[in-house]
TIMIZA-557253 format. One line per field, with one value per residue (C-alpha): z, x, y; residue in three letters. Coordinates in steps of 0.1 Angstrom, whole numbers, m for minus. Last residue first. Layout:
BEGIN
up <- Z,...;
east <- X,...;
north <- Y,...;
res <- ALA,...;
END
This chain:
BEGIN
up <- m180,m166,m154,m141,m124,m107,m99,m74,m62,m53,m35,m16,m5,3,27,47,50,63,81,99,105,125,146,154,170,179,146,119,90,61,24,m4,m27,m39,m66,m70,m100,m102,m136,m133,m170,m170,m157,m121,m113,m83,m58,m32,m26,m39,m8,m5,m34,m40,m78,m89,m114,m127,m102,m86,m53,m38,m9,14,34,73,86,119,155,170,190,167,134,159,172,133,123,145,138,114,84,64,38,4,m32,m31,3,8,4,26,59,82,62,72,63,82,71,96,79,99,115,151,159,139,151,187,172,159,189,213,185,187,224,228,199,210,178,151,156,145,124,135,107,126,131,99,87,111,103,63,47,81,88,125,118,96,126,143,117,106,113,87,94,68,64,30,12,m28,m20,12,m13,m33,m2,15,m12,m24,m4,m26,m27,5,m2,18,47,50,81,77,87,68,31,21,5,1,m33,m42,m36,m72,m89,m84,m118,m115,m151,m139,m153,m178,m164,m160,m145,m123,m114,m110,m83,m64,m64,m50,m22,m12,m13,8,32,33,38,68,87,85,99,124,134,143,167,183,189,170,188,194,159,140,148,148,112,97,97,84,63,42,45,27,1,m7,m9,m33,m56,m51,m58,m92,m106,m102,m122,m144,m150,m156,m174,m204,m202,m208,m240,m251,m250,m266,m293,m304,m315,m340,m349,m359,m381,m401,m412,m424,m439,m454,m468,m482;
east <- m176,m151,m167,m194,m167,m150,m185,m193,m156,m161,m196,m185,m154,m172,m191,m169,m148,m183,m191,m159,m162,m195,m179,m149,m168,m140,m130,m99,m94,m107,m90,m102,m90,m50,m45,m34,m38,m31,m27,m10,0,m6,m34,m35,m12,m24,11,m1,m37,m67,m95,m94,m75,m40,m46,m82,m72,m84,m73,m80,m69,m82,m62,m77,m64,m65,m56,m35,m40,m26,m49,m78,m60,m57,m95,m103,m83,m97,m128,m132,m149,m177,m163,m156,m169,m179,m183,m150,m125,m93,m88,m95,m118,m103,m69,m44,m11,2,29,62,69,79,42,24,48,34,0,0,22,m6,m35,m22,m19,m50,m66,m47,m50,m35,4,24,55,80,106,124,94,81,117,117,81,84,95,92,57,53,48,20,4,m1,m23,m9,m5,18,45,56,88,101,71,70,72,49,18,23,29,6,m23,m1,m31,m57,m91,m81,m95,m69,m63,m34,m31,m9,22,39,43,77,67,29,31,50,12,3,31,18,9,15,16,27,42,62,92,108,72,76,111,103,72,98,130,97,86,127,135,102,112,145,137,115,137,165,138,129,160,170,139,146,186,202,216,185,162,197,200,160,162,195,172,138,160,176,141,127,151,153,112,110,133,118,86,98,114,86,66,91,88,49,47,75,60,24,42,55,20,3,24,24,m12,m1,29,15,m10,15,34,m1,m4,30,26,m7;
north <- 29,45,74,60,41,69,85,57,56,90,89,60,76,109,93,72,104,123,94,90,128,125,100,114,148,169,176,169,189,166,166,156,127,121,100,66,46,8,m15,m54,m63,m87,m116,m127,m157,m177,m172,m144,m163,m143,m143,m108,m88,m98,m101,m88,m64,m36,m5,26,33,68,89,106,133,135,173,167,183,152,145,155,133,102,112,102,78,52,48,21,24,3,m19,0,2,m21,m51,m73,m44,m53,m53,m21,m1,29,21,44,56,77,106,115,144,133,149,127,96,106,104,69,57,66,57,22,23,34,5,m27,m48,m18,m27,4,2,23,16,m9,m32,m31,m42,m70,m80,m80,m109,m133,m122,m111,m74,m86,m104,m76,m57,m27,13,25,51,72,93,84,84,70,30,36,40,8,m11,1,m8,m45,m64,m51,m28,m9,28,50,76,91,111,140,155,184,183,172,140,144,160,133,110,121,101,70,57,20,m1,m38,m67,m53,m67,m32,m21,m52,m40,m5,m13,m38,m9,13,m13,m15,20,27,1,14,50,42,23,46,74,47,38,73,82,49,50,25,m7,m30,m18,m19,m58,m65,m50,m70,m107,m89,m70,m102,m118,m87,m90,m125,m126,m95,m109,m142,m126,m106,m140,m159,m133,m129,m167,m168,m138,m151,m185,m170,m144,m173,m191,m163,m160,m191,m190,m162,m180,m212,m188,m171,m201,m219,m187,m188,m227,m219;
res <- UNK,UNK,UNK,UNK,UNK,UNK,UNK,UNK,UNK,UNK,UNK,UNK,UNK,UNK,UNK,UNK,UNK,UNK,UNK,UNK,UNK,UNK,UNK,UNK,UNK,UNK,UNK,UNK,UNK,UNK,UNK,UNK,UNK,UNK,UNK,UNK,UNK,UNK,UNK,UNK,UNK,UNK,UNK,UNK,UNK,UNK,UNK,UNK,UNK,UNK,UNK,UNK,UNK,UNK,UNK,UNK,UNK,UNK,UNK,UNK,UNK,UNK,UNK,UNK,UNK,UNK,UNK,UNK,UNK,UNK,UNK,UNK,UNK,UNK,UNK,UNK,UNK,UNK,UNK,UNK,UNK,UNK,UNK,UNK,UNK,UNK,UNK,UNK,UNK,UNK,UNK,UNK,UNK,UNK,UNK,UNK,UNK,UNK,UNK,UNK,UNK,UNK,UNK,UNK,UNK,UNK,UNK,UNK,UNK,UNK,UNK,UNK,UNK,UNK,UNK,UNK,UNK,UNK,UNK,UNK,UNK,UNK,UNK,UNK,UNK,UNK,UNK,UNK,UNK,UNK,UNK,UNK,UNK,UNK,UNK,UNK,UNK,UNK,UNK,UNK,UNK,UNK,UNK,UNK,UNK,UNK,UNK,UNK,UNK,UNK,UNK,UNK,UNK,UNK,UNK,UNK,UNK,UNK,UNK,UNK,UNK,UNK,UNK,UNK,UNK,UNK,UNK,UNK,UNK,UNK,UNK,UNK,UNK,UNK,UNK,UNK,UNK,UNK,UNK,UNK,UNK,UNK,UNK,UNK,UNK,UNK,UNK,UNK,UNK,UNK,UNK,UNK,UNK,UNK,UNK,UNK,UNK,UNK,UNK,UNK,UNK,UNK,UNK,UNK,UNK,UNK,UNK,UNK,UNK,UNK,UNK,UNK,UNK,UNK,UNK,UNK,UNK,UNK,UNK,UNK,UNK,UNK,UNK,UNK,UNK,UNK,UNK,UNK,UNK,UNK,UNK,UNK,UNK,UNK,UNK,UNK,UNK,UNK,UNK,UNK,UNK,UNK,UNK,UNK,UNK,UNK,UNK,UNK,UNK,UNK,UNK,UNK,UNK,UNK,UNK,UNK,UNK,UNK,UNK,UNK,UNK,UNK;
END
């Protein structure tokens, strides 16, 4: 009796260590995160005044992806999180594209900017005021979405620099599965600039980070996200019809992704 009784304190202990264990990596994983992109928000502005642009971009670039790919590895090395994002390497030395993704969570560009070295993301203005990330975002190039020409001015110019856009169609984050209805903006970006745009699908489980989920409510662990690449669109004179078609295609493949799953 004494062994069971033994057995079964350590079966309902387990649970609770393994709570404490999530609870402080998890801590320990923002802070990480938090030093690190208040350290570059403070040294961005500095190389942002006294590096030439085209330069301070590229340098920009690579460190925001270094630093959203050292954050992936240490959840994964916390056991926190299972991210399979190999697919998007193809995209790596490819030539320019727009990347056009599904926006279920807030972590979306992060987990795609952590494999690209040369990508710039277009963004909300507000983001490129956030103390962990503004003065990085605005090193790297970093394009502010509110004021729509000039948005799609800087969008294309980095196009033709070489680098990758990383638009989000849906504009925020998913509020209406599989995904909100789609901006236009991508598309007459891709037929200035004489781009292909390819889509890129987000799978995940968990509802950490999505709307309404504040950054510090613990989700449950481990965190699980898939990205693979979709189909991809050459770009047309008519925007509109290809928004659809893009629009389109997402809903279809999300649809059948969870037929599958299920």
């Amino acid at each position: 009796m004494t062994g069971q009784a033994g057995t079964f304190s350590q079966k309902r202990a387990a649970p609770l260590l393994r709570g404490l264990y999530e609870r402080c990596a998890f801590g320990a994983a923002l802070a990480v995160f938090g030093v690190g992109g208040l350290i570059y928000t403070v040294v961005g502005p500095i190389l942002y005044l006294v590096l030439p642009r085209r330069i301070g971009a590229a340098l920009g670039q690579w460190v925001m992806m270094g630093l959203f790919r050292f954050f992936v590895g240490l959840l994964h090395l916390l056991d926190l999180a299972r991210c399979d994002l190999r697919a998007l390497d193809a995209l790596r030395d490819g030539p320019p594209v727009v990347i056009a993704p599904n926006h279920p969570t807030y972590l979306d560009a992060l987990l795609i900017v952590s494999r690209l070295p040369r990508a710039a993301c277009v963004m909300k203005s507000e983001i490129l005021r956030n103390p962990f990330l503004g003065g990085g975002a605005r090193l790297a190039g970093y394009i502010p979405g509110d004021a729509p020409k000039d948005m799609m001015r800087k969008a294309v110019a980095a196009l033709r620099a070489g680098q990758h856009v990383i638009f989000f169609p849906e504009g925020t984050r998913t509020v209406q599965a599989p995904v909100n209805a789609f901006k236009t903006g991508f598309a007459p970006i891709a037929r200035l600039a004489g781009v292909p745009v390819q889509t890129v699908i987000i799978q995940t489980d968990t509802h950490y980070m999505r709307k309404g989920w504040p950054l510090l409510r613990m989700p449950e662990f481990p965190l699980v996200y898939r990205v693979r690449l979709g189909k991809r669109f050459a770009p047309r004179d008519d925007s509109k019809a290809l928004v659809a078609d893009v629009e389109a295609y997402f809903r279809a493949e999300l649809a059948r992704t969870t037929r599958d799953d299920d």
